[in-house]
N, CA, C and O of each residue as an XYZ file, in Angstrom:
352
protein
N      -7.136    -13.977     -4.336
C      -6.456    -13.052     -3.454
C      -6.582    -13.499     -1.996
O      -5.678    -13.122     -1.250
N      -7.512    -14.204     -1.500
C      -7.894    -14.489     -0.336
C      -7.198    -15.809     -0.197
O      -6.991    -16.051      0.993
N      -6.736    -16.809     -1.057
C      -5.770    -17.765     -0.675
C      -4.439    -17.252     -0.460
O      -3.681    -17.744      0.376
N      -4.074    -16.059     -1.356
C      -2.838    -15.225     -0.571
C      -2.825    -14.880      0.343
O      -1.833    -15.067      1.047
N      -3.944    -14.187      0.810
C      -3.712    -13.224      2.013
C      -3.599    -14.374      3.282
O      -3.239    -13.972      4.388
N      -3.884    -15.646      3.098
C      -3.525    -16.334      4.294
C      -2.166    -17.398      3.942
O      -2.186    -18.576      4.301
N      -1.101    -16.841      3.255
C      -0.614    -17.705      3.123
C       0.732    -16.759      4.068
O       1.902    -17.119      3.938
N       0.461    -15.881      4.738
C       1.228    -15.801      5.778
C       0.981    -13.961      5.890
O       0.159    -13.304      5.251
N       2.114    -13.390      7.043
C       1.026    -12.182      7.987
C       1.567    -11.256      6.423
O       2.260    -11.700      5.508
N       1.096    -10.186      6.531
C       0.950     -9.003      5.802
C       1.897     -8.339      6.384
O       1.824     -8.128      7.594
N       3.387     -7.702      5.334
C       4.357     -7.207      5.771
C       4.201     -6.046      5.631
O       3.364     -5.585      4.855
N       5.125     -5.206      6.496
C       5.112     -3.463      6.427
C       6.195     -3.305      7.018
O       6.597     -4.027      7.930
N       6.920     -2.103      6.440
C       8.184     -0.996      6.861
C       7.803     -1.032      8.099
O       6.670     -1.044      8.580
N       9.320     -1.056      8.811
C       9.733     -1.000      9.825
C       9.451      0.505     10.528
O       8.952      1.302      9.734
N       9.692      1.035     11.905
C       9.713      2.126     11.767
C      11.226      3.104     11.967
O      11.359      4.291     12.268
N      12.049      2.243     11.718
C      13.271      2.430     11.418
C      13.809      2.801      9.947
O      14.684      3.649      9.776
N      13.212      2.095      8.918
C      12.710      2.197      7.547
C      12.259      3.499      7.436
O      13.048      4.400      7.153
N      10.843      3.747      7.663
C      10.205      5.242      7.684
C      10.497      6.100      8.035
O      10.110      7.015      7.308
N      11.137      6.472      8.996
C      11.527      7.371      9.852
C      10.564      8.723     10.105
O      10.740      9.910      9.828
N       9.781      8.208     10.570
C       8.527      9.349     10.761
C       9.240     10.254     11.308
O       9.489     11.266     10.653
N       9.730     10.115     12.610
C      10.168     11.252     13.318
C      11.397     12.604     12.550
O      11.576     13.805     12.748
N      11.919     11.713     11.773
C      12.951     12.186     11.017
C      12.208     12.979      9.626
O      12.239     14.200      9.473
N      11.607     12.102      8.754
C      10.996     12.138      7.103
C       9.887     13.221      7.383
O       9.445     13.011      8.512
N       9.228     14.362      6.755
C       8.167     14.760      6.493
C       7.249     13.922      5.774
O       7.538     13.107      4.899
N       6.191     14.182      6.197
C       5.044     13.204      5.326
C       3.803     13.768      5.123
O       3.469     14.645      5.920
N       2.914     13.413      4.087
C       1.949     13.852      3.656
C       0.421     13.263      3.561
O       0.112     12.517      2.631
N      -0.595     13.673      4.664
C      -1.830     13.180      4.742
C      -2.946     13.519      3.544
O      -3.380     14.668      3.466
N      -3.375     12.535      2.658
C      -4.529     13.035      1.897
C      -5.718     13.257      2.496
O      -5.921     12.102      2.872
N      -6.644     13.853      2.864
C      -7.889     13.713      3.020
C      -8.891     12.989      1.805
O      -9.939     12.375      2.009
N      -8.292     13.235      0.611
C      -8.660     12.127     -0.573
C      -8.135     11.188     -1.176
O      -7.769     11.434     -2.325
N      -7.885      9.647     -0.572
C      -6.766      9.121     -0.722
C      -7.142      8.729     -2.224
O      -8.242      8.473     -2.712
N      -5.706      8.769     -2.871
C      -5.547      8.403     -4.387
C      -5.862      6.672     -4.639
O      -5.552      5.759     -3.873
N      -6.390      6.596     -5.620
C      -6.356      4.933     -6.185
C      -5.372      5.138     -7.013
O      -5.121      5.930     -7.921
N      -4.510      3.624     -6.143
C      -3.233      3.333     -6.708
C      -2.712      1.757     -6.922
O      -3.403      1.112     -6.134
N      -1.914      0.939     -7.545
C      -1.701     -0.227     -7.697
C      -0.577     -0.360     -7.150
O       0.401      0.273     -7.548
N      -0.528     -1.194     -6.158
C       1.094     -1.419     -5.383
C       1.229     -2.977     -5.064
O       0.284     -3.744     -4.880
N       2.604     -3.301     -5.035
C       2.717     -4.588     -4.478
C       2.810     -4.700     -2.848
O       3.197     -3.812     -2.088
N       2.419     -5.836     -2.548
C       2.648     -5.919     -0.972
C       2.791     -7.394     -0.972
O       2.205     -8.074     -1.814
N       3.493     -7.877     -0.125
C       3.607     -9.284      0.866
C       2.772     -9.587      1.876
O       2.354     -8.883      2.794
N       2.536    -10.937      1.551
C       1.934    -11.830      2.558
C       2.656    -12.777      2.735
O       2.981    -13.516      1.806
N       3.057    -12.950      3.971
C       4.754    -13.766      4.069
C       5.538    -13.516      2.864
O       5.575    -12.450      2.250
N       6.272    -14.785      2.526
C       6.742    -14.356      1.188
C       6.000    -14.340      0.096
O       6.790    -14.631     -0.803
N       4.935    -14.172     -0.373
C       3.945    -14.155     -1.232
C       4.028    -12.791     -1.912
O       3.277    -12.020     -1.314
N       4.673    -12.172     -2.967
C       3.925    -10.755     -3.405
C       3.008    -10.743     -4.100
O       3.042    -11.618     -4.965
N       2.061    -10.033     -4.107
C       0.881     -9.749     -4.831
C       0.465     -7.773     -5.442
O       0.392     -6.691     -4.861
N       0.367     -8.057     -6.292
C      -0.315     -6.532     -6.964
C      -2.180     -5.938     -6.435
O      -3.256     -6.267     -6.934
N      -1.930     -5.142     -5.459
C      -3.232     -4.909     -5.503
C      -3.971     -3.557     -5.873
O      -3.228     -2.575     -5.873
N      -5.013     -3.380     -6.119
C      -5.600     -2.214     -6.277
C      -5.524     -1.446     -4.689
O      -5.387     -2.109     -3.661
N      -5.611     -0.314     -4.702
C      -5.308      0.231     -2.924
C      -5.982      1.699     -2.810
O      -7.016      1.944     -3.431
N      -5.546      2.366     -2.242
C      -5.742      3.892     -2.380
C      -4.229      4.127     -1.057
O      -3.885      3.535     -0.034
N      -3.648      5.469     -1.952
C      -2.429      5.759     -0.944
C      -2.917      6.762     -0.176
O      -3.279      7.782     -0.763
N      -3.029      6.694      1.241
C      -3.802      7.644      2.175
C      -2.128      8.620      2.543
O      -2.240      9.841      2.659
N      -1.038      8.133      2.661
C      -0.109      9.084      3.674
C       1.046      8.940      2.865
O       1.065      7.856      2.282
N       1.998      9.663      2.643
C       3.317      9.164      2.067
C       4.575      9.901      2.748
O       4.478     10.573      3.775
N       5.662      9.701      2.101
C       7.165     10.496      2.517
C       7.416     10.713      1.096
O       6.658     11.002      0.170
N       8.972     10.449      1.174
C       9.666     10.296     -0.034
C      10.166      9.398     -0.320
O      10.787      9.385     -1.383
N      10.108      8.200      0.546
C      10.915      6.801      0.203
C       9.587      5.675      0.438
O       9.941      4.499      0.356
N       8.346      5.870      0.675
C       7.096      5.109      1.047
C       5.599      5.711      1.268
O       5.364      6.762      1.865
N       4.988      5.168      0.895
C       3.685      5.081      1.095
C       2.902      4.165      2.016
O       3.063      2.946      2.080
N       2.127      4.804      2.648
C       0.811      4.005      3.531
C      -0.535      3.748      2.605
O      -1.219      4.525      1.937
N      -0.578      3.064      2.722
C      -2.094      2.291      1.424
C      -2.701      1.799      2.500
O      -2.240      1.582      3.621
N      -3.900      1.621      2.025
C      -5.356      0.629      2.360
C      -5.857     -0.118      1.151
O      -5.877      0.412      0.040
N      -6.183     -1.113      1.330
C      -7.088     -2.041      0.278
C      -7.675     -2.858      1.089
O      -7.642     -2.796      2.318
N      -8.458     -3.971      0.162
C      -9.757     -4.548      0.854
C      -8.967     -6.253      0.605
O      -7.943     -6.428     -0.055
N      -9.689     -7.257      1.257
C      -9.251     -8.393      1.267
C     -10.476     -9.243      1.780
O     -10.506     -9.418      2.998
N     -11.517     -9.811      1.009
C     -12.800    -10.837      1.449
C     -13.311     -9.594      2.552
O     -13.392    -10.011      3.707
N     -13.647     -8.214      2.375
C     -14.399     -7.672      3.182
C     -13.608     -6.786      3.946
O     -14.034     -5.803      4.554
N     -12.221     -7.250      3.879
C     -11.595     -6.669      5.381
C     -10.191     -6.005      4.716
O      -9.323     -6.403      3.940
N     -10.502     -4.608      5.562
C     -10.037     -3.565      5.151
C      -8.323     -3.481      5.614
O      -8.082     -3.419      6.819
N      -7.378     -3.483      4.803
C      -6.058     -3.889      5.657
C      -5.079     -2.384      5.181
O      -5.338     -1.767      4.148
N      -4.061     -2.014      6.049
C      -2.933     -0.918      6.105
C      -2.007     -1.372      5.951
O      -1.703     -2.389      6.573
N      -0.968     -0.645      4.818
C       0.386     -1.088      5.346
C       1.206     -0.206      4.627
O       0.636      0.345      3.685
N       2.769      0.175      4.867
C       3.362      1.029      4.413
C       4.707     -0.177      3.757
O       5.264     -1.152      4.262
N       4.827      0.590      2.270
C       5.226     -0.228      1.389
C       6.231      0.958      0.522
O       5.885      2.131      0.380
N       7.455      0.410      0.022
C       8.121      1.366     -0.320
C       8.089      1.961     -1.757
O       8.485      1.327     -2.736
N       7.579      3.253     -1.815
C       7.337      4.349     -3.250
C       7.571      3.735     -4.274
O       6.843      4.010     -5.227
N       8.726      2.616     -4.494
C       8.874      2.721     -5.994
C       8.018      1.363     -6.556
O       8.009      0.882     -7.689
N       7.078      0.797     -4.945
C       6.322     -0.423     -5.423
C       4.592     -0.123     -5.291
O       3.765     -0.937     -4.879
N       4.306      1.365     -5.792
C       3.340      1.907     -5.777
C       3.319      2.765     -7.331
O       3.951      3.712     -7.798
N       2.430      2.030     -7.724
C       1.910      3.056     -9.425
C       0.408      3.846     -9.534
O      -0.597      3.307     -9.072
N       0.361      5.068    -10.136
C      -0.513      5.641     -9.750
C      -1.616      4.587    -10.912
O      -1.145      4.050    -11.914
N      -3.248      4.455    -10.466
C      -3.912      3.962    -11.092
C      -4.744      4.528    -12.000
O      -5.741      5.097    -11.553
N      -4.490      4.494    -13.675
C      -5.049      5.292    -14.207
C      -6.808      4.603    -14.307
O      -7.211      3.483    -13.990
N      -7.508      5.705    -14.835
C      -9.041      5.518    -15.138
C      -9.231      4.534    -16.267
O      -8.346      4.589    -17.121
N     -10.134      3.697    -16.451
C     -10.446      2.428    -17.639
C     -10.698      4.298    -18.475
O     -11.212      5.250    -17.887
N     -10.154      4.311    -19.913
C     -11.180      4.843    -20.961
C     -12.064      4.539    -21.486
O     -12.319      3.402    -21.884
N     -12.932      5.825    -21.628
C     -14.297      5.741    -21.727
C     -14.199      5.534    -23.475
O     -13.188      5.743    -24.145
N     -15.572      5.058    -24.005
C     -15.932      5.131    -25.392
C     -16.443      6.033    -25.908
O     -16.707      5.988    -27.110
């Protein structure tokens, strides 16, 4: 994951895309663990994340990368909720 993450910058929605000012959106105080894709240049990758903020057309995630904690808003339908491993 760490030869991805430098294989160019870490992309995110525009804020033309989002339209905060326009879209309602929703803050967790418990952000969900979720699996989403994101870009690093052109690179996509699947990562584990947690979705801290959303709308209706995107989500804001956090995940980790060699230590370091990265943001980015990525659009809803490239975010899956992450279910629990079952137990025995």
């Amino acid at each position: 994951m760490e030869r991805v993450a430098n294989s160019g910058p870490l992309q995110t929605l525009s804020d033309a895309e989002l339209e905060l000012g326009r879209e309602p959106f929703t803050r967790d105080p418990q952000p969900k663990p979720v699996k989403a894709w994101v870009r690093f240049g052109e690179t996509p990758v699947l990562v584990d994340a947690e979705a801290c903020v959303w709308t209706s057309n995107a989500v804001g995630i956090r995940f980790t990368v060699a230590g370091k904690q990265l943001k980015t808003w990525v659009w809803a339908s490239a975010v899956r909720t992450k279910h629990p491993a079952p137990s025995d």
